[in-house]
VEXKOLRO-970820 format. One record per atom (N, C-alpha, C, O, CB): atom name; chain; residue in three letters; x, y, z. Coordinates in steps of 0.1 Angstrom, whole numbers. Glycine has a CB too. Layout:
% residues N
<pt a="CA" c="A" r="ALA" east="X" north="Y" up="Z"/>
...
//
This chain:
% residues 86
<pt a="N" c="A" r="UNK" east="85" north="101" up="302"/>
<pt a="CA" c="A" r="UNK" east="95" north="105" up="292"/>
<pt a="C" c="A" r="UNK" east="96" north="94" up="281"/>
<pt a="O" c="A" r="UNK" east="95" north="82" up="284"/>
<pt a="CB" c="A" r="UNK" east="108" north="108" up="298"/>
<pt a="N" c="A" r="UNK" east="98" north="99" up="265"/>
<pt a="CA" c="A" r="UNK" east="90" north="87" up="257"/>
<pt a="C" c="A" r="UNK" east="114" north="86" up="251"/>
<pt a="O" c="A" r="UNK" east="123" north="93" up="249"/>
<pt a="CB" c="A" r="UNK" east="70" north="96" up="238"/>
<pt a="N" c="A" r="UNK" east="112" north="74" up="251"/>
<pt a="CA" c="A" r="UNK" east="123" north="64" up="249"/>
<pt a="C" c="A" r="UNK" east="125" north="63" up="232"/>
<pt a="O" c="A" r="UNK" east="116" north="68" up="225"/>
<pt a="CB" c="A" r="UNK" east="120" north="48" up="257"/>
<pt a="N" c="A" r="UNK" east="132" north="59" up="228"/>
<pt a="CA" c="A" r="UNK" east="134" north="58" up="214"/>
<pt a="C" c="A" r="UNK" east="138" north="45" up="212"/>
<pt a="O" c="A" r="UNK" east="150" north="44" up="213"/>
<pt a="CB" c="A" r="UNK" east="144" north="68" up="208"/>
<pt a="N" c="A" r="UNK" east="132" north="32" up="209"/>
<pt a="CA" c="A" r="UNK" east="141" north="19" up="202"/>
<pt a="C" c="A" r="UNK" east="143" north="19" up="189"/>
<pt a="O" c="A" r="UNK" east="137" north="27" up="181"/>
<pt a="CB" c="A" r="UNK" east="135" north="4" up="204"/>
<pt a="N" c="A" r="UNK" east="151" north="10" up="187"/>
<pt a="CA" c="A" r="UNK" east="152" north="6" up="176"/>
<pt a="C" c="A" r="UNK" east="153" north="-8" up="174"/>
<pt a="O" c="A" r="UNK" east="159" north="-17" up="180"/>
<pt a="CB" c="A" r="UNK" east="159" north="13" up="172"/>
<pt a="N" c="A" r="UNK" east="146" north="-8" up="161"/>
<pt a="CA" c="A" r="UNK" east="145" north="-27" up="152"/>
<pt a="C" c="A" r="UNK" east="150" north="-26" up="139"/>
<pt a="O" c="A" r="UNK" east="147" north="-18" up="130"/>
<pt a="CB" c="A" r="UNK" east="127" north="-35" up="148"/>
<pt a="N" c="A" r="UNK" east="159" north="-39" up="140"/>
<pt a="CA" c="A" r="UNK" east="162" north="-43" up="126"/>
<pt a="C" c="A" r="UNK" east="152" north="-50" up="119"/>
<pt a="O" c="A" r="UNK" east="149" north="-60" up="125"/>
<pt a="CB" c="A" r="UNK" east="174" north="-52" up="125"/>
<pt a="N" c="A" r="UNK" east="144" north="-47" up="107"/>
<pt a="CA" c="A" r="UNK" east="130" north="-55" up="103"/>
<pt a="C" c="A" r="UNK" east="134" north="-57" up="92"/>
<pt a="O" c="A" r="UNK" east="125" north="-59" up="84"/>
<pt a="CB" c="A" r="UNK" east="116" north="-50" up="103"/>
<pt a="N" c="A" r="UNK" east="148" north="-58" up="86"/>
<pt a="CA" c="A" r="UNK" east="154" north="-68" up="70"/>
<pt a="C" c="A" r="UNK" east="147" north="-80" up="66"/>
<pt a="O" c="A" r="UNK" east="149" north="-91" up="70"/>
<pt a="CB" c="A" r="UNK" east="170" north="-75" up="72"/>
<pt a="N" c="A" r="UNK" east="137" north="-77" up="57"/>
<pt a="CA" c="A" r="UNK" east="135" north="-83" up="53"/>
<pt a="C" c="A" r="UNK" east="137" north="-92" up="38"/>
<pt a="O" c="A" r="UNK" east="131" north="-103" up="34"/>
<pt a="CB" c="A" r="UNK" east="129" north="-80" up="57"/>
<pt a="N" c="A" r="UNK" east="149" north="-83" up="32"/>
<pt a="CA" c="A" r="UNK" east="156" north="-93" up="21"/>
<pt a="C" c="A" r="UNK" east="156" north="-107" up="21"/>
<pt a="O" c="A" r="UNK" east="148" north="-113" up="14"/>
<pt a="CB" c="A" r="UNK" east="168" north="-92" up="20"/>
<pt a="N" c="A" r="UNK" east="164" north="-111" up="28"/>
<pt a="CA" c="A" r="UNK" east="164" north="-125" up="34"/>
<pt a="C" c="A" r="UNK" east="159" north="-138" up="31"/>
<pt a="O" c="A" r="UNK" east="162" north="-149" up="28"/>
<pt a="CB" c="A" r="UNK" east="161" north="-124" up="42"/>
<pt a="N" c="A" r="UNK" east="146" north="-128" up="35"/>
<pt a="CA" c="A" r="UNK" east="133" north="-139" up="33"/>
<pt a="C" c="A" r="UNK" east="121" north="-135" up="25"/>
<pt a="O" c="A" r="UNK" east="112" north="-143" up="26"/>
<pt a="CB" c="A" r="UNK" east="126" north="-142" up="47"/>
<pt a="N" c="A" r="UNK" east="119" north="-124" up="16"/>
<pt a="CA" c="A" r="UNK" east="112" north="-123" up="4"/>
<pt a="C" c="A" r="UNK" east="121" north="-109" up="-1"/>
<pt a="O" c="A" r="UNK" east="120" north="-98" up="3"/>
<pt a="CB" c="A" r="UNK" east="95" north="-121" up="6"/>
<pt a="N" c="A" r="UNK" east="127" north="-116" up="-9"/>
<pt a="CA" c="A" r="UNK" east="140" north="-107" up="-20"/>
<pt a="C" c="A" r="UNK" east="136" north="-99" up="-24"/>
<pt a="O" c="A" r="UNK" east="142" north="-89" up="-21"/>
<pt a="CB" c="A" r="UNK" east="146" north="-113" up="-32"/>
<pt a="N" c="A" r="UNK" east="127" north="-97" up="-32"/>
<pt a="CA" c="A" r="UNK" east="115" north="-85" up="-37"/>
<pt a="C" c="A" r="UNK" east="113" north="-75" up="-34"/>
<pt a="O" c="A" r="UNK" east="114" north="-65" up="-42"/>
<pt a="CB" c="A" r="UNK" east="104" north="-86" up="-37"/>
<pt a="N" c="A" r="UNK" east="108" north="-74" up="-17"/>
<pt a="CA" c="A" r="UNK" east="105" north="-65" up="-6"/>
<pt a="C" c="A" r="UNK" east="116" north="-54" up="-7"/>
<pt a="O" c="A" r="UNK" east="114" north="-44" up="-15"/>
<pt a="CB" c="A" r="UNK" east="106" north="-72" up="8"/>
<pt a="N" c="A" r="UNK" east="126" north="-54" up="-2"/>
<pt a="CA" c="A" r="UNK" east="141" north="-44" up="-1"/>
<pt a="C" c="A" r="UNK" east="131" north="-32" up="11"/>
<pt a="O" c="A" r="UNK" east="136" north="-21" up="13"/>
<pt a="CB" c="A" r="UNK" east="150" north="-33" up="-22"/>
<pt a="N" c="A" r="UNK" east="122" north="-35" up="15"/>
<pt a="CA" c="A" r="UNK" east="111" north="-27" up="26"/>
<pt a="C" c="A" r="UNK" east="109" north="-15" up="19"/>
<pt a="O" c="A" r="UNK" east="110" north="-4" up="25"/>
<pt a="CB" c="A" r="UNK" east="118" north="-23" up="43"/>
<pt a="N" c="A" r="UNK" east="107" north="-16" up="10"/>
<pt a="CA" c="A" r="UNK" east="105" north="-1" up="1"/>
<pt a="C" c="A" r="UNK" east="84" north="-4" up="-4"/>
<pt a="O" c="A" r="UNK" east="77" north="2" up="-12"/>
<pt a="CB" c="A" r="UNK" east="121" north="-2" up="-20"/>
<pt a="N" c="A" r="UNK" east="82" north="-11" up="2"/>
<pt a="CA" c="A" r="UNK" east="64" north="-14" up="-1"/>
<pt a="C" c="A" r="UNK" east="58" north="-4" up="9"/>
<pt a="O" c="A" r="UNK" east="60" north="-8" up="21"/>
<pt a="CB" c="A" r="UNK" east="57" north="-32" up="4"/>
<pt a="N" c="A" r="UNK" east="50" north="8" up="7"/>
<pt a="CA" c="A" r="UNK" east="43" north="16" up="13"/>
<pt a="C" c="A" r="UNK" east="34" north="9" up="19"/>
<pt a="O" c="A" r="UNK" east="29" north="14" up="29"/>
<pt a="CB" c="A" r="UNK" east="39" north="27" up="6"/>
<pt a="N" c="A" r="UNK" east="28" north="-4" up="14"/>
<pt a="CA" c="A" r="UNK" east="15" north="-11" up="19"/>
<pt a="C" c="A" r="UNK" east="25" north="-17" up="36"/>
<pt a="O" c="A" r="UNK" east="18" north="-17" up="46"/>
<pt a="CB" c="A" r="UNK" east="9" north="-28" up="3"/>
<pt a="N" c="A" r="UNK" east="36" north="-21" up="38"/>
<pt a="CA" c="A" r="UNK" east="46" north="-26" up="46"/>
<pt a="C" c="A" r="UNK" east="40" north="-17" up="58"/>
<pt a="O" c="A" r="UNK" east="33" north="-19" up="67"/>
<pt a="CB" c="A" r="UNK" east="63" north="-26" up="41"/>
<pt a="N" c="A" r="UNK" east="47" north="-3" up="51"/>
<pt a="CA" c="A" r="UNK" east="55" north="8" up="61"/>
<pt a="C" c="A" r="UNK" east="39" north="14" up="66"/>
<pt a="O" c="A" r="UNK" east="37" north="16" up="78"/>
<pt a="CB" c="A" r="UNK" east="69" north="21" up="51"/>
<pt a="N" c="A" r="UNK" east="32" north="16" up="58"/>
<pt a="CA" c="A" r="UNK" east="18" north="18" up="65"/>
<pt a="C" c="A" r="UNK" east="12" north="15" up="75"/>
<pt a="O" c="A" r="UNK" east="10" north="22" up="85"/>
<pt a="CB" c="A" r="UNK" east="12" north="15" up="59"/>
<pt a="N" c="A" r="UNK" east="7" north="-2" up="71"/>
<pt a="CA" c="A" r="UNK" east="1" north="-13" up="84"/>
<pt a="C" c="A" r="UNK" east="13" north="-14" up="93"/>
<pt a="O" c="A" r="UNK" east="9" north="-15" up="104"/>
<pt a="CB" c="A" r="UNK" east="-3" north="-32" up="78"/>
<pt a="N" c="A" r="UNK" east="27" north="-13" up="92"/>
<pt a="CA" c="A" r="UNK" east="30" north="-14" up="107"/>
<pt a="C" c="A" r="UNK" east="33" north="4" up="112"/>
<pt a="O" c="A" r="UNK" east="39" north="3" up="122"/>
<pt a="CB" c="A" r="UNK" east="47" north="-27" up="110"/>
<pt a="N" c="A" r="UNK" east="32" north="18" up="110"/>
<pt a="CA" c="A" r="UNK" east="27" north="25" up="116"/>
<pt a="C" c="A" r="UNK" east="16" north="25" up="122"/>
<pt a="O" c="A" r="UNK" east="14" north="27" up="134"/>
<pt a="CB" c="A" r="UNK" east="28" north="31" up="111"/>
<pt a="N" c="A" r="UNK" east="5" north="20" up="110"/>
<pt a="CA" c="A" r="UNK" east="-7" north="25" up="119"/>
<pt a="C" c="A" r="UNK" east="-8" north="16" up="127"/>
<pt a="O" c="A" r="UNK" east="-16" north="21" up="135"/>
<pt a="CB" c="A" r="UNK" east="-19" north="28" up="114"/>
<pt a="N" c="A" r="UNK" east="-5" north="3" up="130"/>
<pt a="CA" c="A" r="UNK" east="-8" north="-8" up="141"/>
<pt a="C" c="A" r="UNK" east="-1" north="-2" up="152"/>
<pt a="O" c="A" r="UNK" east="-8" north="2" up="162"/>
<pt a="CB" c="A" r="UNK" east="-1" north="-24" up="137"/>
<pt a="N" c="A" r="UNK" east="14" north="0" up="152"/>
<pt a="CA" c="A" r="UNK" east="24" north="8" up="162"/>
<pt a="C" c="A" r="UNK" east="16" north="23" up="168"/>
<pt a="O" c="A" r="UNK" east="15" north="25" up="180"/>
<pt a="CB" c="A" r="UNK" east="39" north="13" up="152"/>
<pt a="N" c="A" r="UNK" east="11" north="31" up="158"/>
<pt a="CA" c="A" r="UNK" east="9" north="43" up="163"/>
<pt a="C" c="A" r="UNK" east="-5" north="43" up="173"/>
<pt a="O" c="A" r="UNK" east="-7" north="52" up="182"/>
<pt a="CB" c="A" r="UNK" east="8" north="52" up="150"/>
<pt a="N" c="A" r="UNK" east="-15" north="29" up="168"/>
<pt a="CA" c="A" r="UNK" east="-27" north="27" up="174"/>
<pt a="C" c="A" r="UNK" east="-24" north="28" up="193"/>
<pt a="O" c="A" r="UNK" east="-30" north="34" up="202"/>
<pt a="CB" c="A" r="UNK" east="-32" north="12" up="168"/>
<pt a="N" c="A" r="UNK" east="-11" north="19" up="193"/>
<pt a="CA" c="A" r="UNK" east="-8" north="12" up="203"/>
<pt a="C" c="A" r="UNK" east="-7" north="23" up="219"/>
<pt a="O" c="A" r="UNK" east="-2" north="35" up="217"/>
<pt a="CB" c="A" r="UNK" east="7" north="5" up="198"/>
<pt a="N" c="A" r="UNK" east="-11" north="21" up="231"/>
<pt a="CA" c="A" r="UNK" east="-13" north="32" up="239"/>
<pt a="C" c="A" r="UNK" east="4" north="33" up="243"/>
<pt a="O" c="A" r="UNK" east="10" north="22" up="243"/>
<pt a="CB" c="A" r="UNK" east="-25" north="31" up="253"/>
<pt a="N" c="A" r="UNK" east="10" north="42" up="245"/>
<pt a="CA" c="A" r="UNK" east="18" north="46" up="244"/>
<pt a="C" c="A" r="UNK" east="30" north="45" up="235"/>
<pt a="O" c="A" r="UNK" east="41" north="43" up="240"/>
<pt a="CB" c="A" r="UNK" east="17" north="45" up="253"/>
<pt a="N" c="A" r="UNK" east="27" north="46" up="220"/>
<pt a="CA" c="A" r="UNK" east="37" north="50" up="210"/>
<pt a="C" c="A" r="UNK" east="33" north="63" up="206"/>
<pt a="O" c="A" r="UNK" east="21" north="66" up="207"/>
<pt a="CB" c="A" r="UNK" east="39" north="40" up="199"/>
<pt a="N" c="A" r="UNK" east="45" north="73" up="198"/>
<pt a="CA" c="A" r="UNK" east="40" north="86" up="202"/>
<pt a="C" c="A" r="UNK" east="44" north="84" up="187"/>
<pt a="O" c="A" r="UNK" east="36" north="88" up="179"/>
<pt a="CB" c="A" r="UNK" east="45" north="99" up="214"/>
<pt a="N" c="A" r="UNK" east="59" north="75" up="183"/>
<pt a="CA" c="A" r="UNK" east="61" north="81" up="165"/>
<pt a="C" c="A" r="UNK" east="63" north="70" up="158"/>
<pt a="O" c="A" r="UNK" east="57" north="62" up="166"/>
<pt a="CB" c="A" r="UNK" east="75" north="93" up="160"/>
<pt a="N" c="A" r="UNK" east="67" north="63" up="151"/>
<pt a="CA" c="A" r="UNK" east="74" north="56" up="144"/>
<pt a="C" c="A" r="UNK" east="74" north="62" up="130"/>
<pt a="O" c="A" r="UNK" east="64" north="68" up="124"/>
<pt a="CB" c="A" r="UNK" east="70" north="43" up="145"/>
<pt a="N" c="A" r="UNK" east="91" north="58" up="125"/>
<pt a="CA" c="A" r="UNK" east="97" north="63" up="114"/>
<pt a="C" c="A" r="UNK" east="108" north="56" up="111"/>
<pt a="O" c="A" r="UNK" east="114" north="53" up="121"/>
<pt a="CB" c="A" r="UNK" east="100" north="75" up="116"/>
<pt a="N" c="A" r="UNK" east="114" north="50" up="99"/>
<pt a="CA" c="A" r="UNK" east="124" north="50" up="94"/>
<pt a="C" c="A" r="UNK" east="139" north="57" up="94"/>
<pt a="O" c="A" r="UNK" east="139" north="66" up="85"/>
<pt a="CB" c="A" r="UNK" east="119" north="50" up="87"/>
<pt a="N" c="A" r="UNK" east="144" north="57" up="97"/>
<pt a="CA" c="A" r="UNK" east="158" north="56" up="96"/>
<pt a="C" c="A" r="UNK" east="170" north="54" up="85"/>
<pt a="O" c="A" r="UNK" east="176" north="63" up="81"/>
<pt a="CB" c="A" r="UNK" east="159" north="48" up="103"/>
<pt a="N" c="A" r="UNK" east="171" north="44" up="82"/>
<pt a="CA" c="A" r="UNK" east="173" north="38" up="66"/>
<pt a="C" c="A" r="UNK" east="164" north="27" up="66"/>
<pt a="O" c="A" r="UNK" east="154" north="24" up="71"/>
<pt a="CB" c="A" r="UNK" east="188" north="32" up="61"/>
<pt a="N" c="A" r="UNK" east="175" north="23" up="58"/>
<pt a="CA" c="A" r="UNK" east="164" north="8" up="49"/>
<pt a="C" c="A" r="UNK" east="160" north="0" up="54"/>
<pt a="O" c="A" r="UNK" east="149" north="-4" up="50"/>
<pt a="CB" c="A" r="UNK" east="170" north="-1" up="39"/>
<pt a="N" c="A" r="UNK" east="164" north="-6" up="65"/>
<pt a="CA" c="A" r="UNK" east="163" north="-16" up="78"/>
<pt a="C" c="A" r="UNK" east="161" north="-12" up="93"/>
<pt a="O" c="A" r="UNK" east="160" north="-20" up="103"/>
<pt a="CB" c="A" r="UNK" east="176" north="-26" up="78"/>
<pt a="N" c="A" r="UNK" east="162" north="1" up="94"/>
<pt a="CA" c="A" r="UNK" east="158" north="0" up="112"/>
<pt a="C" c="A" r="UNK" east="147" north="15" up="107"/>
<pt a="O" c="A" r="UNK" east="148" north="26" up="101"/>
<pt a="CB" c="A" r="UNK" east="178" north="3" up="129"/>
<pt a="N" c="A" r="UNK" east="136" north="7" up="117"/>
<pt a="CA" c="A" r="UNK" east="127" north="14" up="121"/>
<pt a="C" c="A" r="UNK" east="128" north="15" up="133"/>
<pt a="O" c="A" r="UNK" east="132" north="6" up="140"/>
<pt a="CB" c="A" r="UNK" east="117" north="10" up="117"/>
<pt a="N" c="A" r="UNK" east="124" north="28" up="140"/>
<pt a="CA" c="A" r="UNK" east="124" north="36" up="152"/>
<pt a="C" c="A" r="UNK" east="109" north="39" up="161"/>
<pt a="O" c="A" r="UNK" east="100" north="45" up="155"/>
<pt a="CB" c="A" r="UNK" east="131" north="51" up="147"/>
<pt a="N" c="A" r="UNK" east="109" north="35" up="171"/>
<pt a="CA" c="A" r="UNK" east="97" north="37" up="174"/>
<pt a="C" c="A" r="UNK" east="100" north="42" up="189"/>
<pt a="O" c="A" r="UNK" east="106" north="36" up="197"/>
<pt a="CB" c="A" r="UNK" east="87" north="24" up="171"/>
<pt a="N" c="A" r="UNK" east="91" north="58" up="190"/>
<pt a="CA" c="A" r="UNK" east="96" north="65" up="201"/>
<pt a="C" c="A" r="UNK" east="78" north="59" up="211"/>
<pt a="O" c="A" r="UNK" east="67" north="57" up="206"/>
<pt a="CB" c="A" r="UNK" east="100" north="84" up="196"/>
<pt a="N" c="A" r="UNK" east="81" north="59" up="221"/>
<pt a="CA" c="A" r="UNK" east="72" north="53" up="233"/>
<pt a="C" c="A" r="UNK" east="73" north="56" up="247"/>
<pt a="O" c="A" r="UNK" east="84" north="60" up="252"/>
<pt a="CB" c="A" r="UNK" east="73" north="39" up="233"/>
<pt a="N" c="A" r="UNK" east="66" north="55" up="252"/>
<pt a="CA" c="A" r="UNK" east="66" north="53" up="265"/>
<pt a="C" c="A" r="UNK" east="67" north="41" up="273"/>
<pt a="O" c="A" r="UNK" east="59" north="32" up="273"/>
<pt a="CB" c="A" r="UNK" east="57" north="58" up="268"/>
<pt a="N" c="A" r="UNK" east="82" north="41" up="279"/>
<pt a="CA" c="A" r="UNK" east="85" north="27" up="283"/>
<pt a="C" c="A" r="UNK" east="79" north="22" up="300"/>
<pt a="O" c="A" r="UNK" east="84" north="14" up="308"/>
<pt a="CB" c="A" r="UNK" east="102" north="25" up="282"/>
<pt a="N" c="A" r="UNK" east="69" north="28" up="302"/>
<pt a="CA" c="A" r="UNK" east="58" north="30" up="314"/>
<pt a="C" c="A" r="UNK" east="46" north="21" up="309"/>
<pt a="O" c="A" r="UNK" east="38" north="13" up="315"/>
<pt a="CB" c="A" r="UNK" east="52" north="47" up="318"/>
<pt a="N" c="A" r="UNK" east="46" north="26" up="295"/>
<pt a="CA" c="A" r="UNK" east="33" north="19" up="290"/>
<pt a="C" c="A" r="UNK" east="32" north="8" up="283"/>
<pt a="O" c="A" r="UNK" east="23" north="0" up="282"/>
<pt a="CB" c="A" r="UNK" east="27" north="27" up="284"/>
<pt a="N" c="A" r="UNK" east="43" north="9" up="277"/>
<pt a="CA" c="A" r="UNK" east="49" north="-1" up="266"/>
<pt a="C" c="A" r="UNK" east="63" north="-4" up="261"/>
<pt a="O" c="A" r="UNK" east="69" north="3" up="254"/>
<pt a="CB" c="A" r="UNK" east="44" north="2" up="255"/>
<pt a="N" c="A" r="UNK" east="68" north="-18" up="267"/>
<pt a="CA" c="A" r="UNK" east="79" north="-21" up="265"/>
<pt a="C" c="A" r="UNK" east="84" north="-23" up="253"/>
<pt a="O" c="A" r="UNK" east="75" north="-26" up="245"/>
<pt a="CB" c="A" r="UNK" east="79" north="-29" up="270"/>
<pt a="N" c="A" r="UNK" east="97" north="-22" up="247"/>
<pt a="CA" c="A" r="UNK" east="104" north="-26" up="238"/>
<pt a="C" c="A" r="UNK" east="104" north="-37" up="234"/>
<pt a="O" c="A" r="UNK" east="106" north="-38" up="222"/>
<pt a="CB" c="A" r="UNK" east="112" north="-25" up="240"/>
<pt a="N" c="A" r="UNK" east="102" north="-52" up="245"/>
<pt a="CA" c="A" r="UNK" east="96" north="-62" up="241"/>
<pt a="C" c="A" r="UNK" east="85" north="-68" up="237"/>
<pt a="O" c="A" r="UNK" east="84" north="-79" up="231"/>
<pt a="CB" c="A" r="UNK" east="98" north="-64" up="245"/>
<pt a="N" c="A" r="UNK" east="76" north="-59" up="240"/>
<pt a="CA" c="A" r="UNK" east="62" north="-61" up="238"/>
<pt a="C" c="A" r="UNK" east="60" north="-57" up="222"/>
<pt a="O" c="A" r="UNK" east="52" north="-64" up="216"/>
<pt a="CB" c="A" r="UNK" east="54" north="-52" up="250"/>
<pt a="N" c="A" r="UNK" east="66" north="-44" up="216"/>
<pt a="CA" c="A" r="UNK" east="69" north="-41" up="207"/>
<pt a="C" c="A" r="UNK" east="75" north="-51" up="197"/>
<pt a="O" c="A" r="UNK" east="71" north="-51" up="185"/>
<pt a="CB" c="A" r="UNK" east="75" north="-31" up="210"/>
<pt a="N" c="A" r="UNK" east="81" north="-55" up="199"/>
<pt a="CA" c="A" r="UNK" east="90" north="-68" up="197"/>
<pt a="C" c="A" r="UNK" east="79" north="-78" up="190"/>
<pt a="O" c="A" r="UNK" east="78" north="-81" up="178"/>
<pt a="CB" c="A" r="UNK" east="96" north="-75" up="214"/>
<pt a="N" c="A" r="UNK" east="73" north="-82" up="200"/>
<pt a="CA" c="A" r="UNK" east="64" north="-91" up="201"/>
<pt a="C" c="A" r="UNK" east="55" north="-89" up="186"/>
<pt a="O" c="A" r="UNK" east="53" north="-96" up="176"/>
<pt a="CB" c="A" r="UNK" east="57" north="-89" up="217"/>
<pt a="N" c="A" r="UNK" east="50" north="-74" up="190"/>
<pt a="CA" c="A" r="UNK" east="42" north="-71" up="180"/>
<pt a="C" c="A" r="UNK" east="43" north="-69" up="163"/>
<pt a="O" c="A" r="UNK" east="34" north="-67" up="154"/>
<pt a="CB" c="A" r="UNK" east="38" north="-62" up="184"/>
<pt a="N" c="A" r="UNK" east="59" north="-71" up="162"/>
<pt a="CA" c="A" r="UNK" east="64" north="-70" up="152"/>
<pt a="C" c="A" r="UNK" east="61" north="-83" up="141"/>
<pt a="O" c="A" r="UNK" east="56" north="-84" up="130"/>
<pt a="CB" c="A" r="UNK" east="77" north="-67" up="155"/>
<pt a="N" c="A" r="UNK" east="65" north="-90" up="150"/>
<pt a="CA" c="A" r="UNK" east="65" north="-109" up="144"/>
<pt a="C" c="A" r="UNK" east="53" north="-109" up="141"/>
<pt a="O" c="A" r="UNK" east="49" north="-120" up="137"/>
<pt a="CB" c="A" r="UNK" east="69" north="-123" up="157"/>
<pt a="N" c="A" r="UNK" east="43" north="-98" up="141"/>
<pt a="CA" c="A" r="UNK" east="26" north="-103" up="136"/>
<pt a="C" c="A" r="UNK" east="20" north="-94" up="124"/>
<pt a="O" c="A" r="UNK" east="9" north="-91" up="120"/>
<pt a="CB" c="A" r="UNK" east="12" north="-101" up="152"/>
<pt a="N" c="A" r="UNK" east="37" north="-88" up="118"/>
<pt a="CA" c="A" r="UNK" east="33" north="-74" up="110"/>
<pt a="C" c="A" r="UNK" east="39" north="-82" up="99"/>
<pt a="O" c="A" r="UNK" east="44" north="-92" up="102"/>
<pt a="CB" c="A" r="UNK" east="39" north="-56" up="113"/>
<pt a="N" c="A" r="UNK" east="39" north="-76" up="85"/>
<pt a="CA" c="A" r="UNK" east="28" north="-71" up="82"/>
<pt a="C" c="A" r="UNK" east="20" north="-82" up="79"/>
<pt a="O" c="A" r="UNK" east="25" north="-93" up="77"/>
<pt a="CB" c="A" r="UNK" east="29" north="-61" up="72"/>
<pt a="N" c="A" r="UNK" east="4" north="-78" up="81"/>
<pt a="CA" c="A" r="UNK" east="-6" north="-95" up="83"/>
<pt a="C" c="A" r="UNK" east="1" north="-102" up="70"/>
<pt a="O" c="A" r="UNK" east="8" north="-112" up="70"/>
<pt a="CB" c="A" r="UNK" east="-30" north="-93" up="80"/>
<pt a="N" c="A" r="UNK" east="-4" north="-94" up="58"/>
<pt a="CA" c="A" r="UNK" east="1" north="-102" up="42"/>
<pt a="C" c="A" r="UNK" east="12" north="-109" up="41"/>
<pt a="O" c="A" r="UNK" east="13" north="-116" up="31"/>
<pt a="CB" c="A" r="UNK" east="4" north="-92" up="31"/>
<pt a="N" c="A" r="UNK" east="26" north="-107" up="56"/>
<pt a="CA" c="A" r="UNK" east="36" north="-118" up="53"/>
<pt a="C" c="A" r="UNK" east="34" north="-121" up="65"/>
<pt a="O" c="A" r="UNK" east="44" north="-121" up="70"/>
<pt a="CB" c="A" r="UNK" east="50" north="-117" up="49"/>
<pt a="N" c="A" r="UNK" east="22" north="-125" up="74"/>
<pt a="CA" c="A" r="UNK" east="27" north="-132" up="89"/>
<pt a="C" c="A" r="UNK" east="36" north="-143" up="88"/>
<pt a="O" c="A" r="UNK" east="34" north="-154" up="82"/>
<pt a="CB" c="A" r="UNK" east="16" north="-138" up="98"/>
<pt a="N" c="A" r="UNK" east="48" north="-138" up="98"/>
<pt a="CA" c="A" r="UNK" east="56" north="-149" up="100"/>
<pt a="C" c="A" r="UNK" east="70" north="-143" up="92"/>
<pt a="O" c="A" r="UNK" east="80" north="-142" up="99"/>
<pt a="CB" c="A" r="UNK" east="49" north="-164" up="93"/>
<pt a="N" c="A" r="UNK" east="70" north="-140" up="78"/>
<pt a="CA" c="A" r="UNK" east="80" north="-134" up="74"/>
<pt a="C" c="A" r="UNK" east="90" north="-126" up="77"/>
<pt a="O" c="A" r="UNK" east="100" north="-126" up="71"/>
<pt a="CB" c="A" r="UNK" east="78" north="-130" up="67"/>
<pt a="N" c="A" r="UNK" east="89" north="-118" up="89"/>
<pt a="CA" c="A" r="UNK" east="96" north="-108" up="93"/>
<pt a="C" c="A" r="UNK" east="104" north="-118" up="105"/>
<pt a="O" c="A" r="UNK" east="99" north="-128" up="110"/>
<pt a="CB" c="A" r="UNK" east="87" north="-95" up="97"/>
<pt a="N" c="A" r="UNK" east="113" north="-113" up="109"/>
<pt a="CA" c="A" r="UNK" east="124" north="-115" up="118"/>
<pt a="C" c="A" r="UNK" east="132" north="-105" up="124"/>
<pt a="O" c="A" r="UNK" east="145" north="-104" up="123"/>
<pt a="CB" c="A" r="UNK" east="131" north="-122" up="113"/>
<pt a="N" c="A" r="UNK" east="121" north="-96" up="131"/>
<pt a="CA" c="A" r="UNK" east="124" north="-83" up="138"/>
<pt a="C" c="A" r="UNK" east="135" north="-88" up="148"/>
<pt a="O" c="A" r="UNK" east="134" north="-98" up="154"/>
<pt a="CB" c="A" r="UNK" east="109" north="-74" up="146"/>
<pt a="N" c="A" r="UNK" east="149" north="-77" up="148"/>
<pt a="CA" c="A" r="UNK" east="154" north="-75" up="162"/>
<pt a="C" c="A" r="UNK" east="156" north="-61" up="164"/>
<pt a="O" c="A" r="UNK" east="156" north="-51" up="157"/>
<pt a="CB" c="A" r="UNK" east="168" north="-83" up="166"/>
<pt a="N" c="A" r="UNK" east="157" north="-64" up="180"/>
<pt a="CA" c="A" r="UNK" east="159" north="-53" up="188"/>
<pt a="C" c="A" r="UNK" east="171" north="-48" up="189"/>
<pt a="O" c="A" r="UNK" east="179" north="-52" up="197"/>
<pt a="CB" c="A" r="UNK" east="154" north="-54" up="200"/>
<pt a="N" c="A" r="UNK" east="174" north="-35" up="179"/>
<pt a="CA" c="A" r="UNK" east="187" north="-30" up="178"/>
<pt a="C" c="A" r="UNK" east="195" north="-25" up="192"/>
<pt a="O" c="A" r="UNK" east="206" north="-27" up="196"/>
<pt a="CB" c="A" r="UNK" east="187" north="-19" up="168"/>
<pt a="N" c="A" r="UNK" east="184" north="-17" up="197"/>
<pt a="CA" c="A" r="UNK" east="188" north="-10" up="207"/>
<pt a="C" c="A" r="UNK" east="173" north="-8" up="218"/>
<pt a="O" c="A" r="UNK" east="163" north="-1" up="215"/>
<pt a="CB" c="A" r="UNK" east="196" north="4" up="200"/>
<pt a="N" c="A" r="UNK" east="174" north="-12" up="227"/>
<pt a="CA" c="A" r="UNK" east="159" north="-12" up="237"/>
<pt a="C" c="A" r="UNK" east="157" north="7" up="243"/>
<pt a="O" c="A" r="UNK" east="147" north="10" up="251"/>
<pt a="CB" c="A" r="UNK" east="163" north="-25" up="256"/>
//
């Protein structure tokens, strides 16, 4: 049964510009996410929490987590994903 988390990925903060409205952003971390074996959706929400529905058999919330802090490649490091809700 596929779980729903959610992440805060605000990135104002730390490049002002962004406001996460860059289709190049929202793209590379779907298709990295969607690659992943057991993620079934990811989508937006509002402006700052993205939703990524999964299978938590196959793939943890943390692990997801994990994978965030390496998106998008063009700002590695820039992001400062949390986990709104596991």
């Amino acid at each position: 049964m596929n779980k729903k988390s959610a992440f805060d990925i605000d990135c104002n903060p730390i490049i002002p510009e962004c406001g996460f409205e860059c289709s190049k952003c929202i793209q590379e971390i779907e298709s990295v996410l969607t690659e992943m074996e057991g993620v079934s959706k990811v989508y937006m929400e509002d402006e700052t929490k993205l939703i990524v529905e999964h299978d938590p058999n196959l793939v943890k919330a943390e692990h997801l987590l994990d994978v965030f802090k390496t998106l998008p490649s063009f700002y590695k490091g820039f992001f400062i994903p949390k986990l709104i809700s596991p």
